[in-house]
PALOSE-351464 format. One record per residue (C-alpha): z negated, y, x. Coordinates in steps of 0.5 Angstrom, whole numbers, plus 500, padded with zeros to 3 digits. Each point is the difference from the previous one (the first is absolute). Example, Ala and Ser with C-alpha at 12.3 -4.5 7.8 and 13.67 -1.06 7.14 Angstrom:
# PALOSE-351464
484491525;502507502;
//
This chain:
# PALOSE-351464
500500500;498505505;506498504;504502495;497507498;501502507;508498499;500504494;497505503;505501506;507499495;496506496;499504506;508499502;502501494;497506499;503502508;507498498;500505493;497507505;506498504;505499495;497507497;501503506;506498503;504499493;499508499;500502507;505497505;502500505;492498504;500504507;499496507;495501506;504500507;500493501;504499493;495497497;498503493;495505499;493496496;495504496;494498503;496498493;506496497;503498506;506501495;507505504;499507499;505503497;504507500;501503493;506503499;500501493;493505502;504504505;506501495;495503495;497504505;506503504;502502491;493503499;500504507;508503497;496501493;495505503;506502504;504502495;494504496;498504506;508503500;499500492;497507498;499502494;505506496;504500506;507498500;506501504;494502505;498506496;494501496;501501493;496501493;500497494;502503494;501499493;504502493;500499493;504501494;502498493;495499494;498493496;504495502;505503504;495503505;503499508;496501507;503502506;495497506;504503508;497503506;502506503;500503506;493504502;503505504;508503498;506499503;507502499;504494496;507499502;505506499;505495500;498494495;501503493;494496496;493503503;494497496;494505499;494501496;499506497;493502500;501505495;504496494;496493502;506496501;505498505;507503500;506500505;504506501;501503506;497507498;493498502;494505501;496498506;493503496;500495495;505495503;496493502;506496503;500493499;500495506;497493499;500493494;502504494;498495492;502504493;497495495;498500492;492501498;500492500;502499507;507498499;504502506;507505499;501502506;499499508;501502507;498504506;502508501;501501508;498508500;503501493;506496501;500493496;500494506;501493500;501496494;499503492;499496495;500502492;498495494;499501493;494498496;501493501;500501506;507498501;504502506;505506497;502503508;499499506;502506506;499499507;500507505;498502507;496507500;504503493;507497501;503494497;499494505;508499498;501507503;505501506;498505504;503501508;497503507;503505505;495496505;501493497;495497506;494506498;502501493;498507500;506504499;503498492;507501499;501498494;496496493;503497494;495498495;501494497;497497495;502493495;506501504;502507498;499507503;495502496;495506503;501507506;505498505;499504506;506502506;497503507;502503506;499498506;495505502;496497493;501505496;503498493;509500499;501498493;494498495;501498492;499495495;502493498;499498492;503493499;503500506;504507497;498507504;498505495;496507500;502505506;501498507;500504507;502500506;497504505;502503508;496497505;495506501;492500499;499505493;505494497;505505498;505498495;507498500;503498495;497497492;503496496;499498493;501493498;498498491;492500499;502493497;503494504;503498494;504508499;507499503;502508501;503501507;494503506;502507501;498505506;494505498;499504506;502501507;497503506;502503507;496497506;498508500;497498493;505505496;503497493;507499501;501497493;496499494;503497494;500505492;494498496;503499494;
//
């Protein structure tokens, strides 16, 4: 009998040896080795030890994590600081919230770029025409969401100093996807748009606005010193409104207009309005009538 509860015992005692080492080295392979080869034994199990490769993985994430939230900081986009802001509009059902961040400090937007977005601090709503007061202008610049009193998102996007940026989506109250634009810093990412210095990229020459294949938006034409040549706008892929071109001089001076339809869909002929000599004297204007 005594015989064999010492059996027992031992078989007992393995077994539980052999289920730490599957434990350990079923998880945690490869085990490491001394310098003569042999494996390393944890001196309590007398078991190889291991190296856990899944630990350091983790571990090698944690370290990126905290990384990535040191970098984070909060209401700074584009490495700006911004403010949150906030608009509503609407009564009952038919109420609409605007939450956006602006900038905390003013900045001239683009002179370029046709759509500039602001909050008008003196109507309590956001606006996009270019004739912007600096005192009561807060300029847009980071996520913008405009939402239903049920949370129900309409609209969403990014605002790069007033301009919209990367992709935009609008929804209807069922959340259905009725467009999605995608831009870069105001103008449509499908715009055409050319260099004097094609490495630098700094001297624009040209730039086509072009938006669901068409030219939709302010097309600018410059000189070579970077002042602007030719400047107008594109409906429907269609000029319309009055265009002009100007000499190559600081003050921007006039050289000729031209008058295109207000309407895209307006066949009547573009006519001349007014021409200037480089001294600035009005050698034609066209009869009012």
């Amino acid at each position: 009998m005594a015989r064999f509860i010492f059996f027992l015992s031992f078989f007992m005692v393995i077994a539980s040896i052999s289920r730490q080492g599957y434990a350990q080295t079923s998880v945690e392979e490869p085990a490491p080795l001394d310098t003569a080869g042999q494996f390393i034994l944890d001196p309590a199990t007398k078991v190889p030890l291991t190296i856990n490769l899944d630990a350091e993985e983790e571990e090698e994430e944690e370290e990126e994590s905290e990384k990535k939230e040191k970098k984070r900081k909060r209401n700074v986009y584009y490495d700006i600081k911004t403010r949150k802001g906030y608009a509503e509009a609407g009564y009952g059902q038919d109420v609409i919230i605007e939450l956006f961040h602006y900038l905390k400090d003013y900045e001239e937007p683009d002179p370029y770029v046709r759509d500039i977005y602001w909050y008008d601090t003196k109507r309590n709503q956001i606006r996009s025409t270019r004739n912007i007061q600096e005192d009561k202008a807060q300029i847009l610049h980071g996520p913008y969401q405009k939402m239903t009193e049920d949370g129900e998102v309409l609209e969403e996007g990014i605002f790069y100093k007033g301009t919209k940026h990367g992709r935009w989506t609008r929804y209807n109250k069922e959340y259905i996807l009725l467009d999605k634009e995608k831009y870069s810093k105001g103008w449509p990412r499908d715009s055409e748009i050319t260099y004097y210095d094609k490495d630098e990229l700094n001297k624009l020459k040209e730039v086509i606005p072009i938006e669901y294949g068409q030219r939709e938006g302010y097309y600018y034409y410059f000189h070579e010193s970077g002042q602007i040549a030719v400047e107008g706008e594109f409906q429907q892929d269609k000029k319309v409104g009055l265009w002009t071109e100007y000499y190559d001089y600081k003050n921007r001076l006039p050289k000729k207009q031209i008058k295109y339809p207000d309407d895209p869909f307006d066949e009547t002929l573009p006519y001349t309005t007014k021409e200037w000599t480089p001294q600035g004297q009005v050698v034609y204007e066209r009869d009012k009538k």
